[in-house]
Backbone as CSV, one residue per row, in Angstrom:
resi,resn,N_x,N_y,N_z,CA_x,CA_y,CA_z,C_x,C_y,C_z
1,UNK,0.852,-1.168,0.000,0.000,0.000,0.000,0.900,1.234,0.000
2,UNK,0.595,2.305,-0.723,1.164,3.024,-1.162,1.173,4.477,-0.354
3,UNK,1.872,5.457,-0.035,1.341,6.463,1.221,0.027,6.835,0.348
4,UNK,0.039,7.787,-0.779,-1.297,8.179,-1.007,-2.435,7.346,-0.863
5,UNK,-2.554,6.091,-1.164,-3.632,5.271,-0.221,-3.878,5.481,0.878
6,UNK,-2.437,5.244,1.863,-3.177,5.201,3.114,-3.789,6.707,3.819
7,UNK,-3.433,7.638,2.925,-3.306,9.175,3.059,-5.456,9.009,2.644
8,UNK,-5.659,8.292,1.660,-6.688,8.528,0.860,-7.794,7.480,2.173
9,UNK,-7.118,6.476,2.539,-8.155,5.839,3.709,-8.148,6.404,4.993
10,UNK,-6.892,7.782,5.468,-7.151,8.070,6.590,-7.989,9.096,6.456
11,UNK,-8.098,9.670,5.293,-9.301,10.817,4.846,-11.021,10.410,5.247
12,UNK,-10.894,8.941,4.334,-12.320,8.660,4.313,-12.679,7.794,5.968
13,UNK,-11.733,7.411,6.896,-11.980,6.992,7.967,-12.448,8.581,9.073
14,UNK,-11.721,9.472,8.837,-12.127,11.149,9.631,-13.062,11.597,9.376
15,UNK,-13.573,11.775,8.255,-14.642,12.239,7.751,-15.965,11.428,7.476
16,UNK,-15.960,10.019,7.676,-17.152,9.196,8.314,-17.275,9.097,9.797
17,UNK,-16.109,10.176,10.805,-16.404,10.644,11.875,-17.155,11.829,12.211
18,UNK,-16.987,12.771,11.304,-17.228,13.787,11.151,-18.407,14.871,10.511
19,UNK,-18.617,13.767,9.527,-20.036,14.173,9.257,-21.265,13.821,9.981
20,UNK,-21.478,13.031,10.203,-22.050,12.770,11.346,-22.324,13.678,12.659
21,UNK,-21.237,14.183,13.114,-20.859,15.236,14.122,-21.366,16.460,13.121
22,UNK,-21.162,16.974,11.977,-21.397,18.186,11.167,-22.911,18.221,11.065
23,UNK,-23.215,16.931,10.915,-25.204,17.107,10.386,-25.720,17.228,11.610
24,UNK,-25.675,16.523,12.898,-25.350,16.998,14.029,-26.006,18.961,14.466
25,UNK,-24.431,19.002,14.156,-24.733,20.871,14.400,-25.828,21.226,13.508
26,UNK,-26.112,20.895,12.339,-27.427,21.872,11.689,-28.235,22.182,12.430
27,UNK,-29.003,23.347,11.932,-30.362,23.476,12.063,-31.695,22.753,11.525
28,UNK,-31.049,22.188,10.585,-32.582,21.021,9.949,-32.723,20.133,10.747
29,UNK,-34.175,19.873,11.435,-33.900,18.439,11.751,-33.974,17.182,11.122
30,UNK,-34.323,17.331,9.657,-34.014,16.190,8.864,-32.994,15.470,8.574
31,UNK,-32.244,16.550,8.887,-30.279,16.208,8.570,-29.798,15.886,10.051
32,UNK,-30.523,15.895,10.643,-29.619,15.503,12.016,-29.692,14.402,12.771
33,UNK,-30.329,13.785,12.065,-29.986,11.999,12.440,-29.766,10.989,11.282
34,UNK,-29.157,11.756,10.528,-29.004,10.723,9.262,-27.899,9.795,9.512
35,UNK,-27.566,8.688,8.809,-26.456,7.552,9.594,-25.774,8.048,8.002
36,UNK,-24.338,7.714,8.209,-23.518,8.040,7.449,-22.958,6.256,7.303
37,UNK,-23.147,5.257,5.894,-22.875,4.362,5.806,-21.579,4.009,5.639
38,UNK,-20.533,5.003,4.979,-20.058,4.936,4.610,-19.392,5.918,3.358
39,UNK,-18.181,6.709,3.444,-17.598,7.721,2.502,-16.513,7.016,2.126
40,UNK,-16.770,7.611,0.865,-15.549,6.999,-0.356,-14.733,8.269,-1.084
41,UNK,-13.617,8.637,-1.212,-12.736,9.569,-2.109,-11.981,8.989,-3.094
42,UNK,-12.318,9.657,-3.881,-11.747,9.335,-5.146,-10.199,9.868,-5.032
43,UNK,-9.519,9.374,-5.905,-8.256,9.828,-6.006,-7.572,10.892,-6.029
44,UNK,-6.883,11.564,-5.343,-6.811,12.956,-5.416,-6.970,13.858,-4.251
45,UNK,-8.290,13.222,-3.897,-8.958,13.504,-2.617,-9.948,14.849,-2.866
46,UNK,-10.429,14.776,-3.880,-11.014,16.596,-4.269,-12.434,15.748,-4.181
47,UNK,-12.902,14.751,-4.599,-14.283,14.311,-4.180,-14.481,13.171,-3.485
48,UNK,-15.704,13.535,-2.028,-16.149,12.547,-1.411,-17.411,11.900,-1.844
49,UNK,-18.093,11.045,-2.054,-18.898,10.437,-1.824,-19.620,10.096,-0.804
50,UNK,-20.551,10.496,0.153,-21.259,9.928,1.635,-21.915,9.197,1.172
51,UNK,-22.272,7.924,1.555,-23.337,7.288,1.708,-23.771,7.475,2.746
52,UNK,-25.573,7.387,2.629,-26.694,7.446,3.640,-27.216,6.266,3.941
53,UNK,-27.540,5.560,4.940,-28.793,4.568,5.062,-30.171,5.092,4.635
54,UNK,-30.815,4.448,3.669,-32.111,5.224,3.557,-33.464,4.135,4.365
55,UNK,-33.554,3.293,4.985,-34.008,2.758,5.781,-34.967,3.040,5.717
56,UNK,-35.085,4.121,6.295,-36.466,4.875,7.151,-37.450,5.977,6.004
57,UNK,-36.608,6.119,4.942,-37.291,7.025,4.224,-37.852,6.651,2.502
58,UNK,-38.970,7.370,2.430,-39.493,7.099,0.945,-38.408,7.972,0.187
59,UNK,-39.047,7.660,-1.473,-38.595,8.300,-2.543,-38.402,9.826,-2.242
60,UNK,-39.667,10.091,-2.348,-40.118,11.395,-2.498,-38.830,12.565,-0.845
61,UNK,-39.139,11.577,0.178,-38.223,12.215,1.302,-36.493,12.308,1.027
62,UNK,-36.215,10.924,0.011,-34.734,11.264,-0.343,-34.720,12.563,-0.999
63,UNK,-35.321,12.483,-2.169,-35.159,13.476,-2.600,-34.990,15.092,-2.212
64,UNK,-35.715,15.225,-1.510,-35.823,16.630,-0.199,-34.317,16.232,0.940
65,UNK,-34.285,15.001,1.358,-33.124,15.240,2.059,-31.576,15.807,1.390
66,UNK,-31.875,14.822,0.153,-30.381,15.357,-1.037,-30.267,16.747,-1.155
67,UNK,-31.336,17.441,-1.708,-31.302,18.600,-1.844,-30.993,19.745,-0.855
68,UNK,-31.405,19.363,0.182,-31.351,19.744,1.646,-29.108,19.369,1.996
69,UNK,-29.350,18.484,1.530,-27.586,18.178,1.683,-26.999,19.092,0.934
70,UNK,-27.492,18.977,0.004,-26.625,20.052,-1.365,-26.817,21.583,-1.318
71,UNK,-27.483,22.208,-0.389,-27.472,23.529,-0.093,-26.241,23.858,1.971
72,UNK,-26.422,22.271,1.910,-25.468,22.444,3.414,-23.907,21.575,3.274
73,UNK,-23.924,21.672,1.857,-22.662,21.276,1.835,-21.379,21.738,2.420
74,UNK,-21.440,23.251,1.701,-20.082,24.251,2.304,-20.056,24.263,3.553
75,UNK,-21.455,23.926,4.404,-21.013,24.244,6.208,-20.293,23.040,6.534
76,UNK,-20.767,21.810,6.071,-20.130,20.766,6.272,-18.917,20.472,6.191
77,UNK,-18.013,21.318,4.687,-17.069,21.183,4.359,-16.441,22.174,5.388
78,UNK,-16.739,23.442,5.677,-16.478,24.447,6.730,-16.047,23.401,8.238
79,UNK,-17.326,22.920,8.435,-16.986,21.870,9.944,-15.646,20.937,9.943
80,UNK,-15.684,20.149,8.692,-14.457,18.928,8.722,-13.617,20.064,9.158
81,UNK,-13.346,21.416,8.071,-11.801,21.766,7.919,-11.126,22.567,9.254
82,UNK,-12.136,23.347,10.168,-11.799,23.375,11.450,-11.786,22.531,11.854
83,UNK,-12.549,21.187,12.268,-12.033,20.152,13.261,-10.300,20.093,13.027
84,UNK,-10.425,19.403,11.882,-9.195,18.864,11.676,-8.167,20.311,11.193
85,UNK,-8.227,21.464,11.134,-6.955,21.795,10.303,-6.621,22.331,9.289
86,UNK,-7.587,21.568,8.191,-7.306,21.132,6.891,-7.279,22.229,6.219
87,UNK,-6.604,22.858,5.082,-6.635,24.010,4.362,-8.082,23.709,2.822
88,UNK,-8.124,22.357,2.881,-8.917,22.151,1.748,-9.750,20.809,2.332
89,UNK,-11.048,20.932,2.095,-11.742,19.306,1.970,-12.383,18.843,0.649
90,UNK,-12.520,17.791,0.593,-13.200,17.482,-0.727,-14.584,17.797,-1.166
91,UNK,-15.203,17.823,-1.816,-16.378,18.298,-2.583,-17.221,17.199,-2.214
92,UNK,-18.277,16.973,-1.150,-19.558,15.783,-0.988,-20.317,15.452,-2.014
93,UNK,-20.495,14.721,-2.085,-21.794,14.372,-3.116,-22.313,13.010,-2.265
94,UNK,-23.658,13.686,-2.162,-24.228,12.689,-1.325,-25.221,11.902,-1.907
95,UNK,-25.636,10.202,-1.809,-26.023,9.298,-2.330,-26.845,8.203,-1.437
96,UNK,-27.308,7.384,-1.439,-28.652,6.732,-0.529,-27.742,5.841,-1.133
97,UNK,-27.478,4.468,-0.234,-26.570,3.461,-0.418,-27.927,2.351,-0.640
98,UNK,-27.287,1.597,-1.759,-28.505,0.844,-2.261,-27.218,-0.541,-1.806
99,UNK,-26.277,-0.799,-1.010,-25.674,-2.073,-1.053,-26.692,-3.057,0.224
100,UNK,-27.343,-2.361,1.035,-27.837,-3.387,2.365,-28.886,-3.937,1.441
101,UNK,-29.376,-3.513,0.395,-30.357,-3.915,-0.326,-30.465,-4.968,-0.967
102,UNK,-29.084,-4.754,-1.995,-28.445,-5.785,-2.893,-28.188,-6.995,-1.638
103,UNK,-27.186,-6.492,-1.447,-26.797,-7.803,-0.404,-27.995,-8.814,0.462
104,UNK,-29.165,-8.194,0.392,-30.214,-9.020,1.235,-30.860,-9.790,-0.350
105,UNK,-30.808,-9.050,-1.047,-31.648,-9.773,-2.537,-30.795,-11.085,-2.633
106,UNK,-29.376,-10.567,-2.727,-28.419,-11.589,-3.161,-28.669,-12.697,-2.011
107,UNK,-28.779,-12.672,-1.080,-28.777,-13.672,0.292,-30.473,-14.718,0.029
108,UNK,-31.355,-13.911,-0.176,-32.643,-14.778,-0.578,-32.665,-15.259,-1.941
109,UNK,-31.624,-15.075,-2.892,-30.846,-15.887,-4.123,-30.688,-17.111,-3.391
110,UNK,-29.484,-16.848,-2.935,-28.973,-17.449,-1.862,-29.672,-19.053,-1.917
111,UNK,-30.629,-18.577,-1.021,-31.539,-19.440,0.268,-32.660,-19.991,-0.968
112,UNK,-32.492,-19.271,-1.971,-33.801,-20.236,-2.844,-32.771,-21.250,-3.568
113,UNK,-31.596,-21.202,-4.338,-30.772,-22.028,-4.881,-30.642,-23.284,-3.747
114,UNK,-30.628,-22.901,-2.268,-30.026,-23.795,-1.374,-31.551,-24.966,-1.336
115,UNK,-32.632,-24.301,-1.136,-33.673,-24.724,-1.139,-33.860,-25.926,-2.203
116,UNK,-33.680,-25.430,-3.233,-33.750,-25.900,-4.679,-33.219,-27.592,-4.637
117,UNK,-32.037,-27.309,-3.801,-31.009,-28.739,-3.772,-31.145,-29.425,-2.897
């Protein structure tokens, strides 16, 4: 593993601390209990990716929460870069994680193939 890797996983390990703590401080209360599944940066480190659990919410509510993210981005990015320091953070783009989904489809695959035999 290479330093910019581990440079690129100690990014996305701080900042799946941190947002959390950032949505937190808002004033929305829609944004302030959202679970953060998981953030990914791309190479470079200029864009994050958050994933959300969407669990609890319809279509129509993602949609209002995204948008709601995408006007509170800069405070967010504002929060990481005082916690930590940082002269620059990456650009969020936030996304409803469709993997707990897949992974349960794939598992009742699964259990019908096993069935089958």
């Amino acid at each position: 593993m290479n330093p910019s890797e581990i440079k690129k996983l100690r990014t996305e390990s701080i900042l799946k601390e941190l947002i959390p703590e950032a949505l937190a401080n808002l004033d929305d209360e829609s944004l302030k209990n959202l679970c953060v599944t998981d953030v990914e940066c791309k190479k470079g480190r200029y864009d994050a990716f958050v994933y959300l659990d969407k669990m609890f919410f319809n279509a129509h509510e993602q949609e209002q929460i995204l948008m709601s993210l995408k006007r509170a981005a800069r405070a967010l990015q504002n929060y990481c870069m005082s916690e930590q320091g940082w002269y620059r953070c990456p650009n969020f783009h936030f996304k409803f994680d469709d993997r707990l989904e897949y992974q349960n489809h794939m598992e009742s695959l699964f259990e019908k193939i096993k069935e089958k035999r």
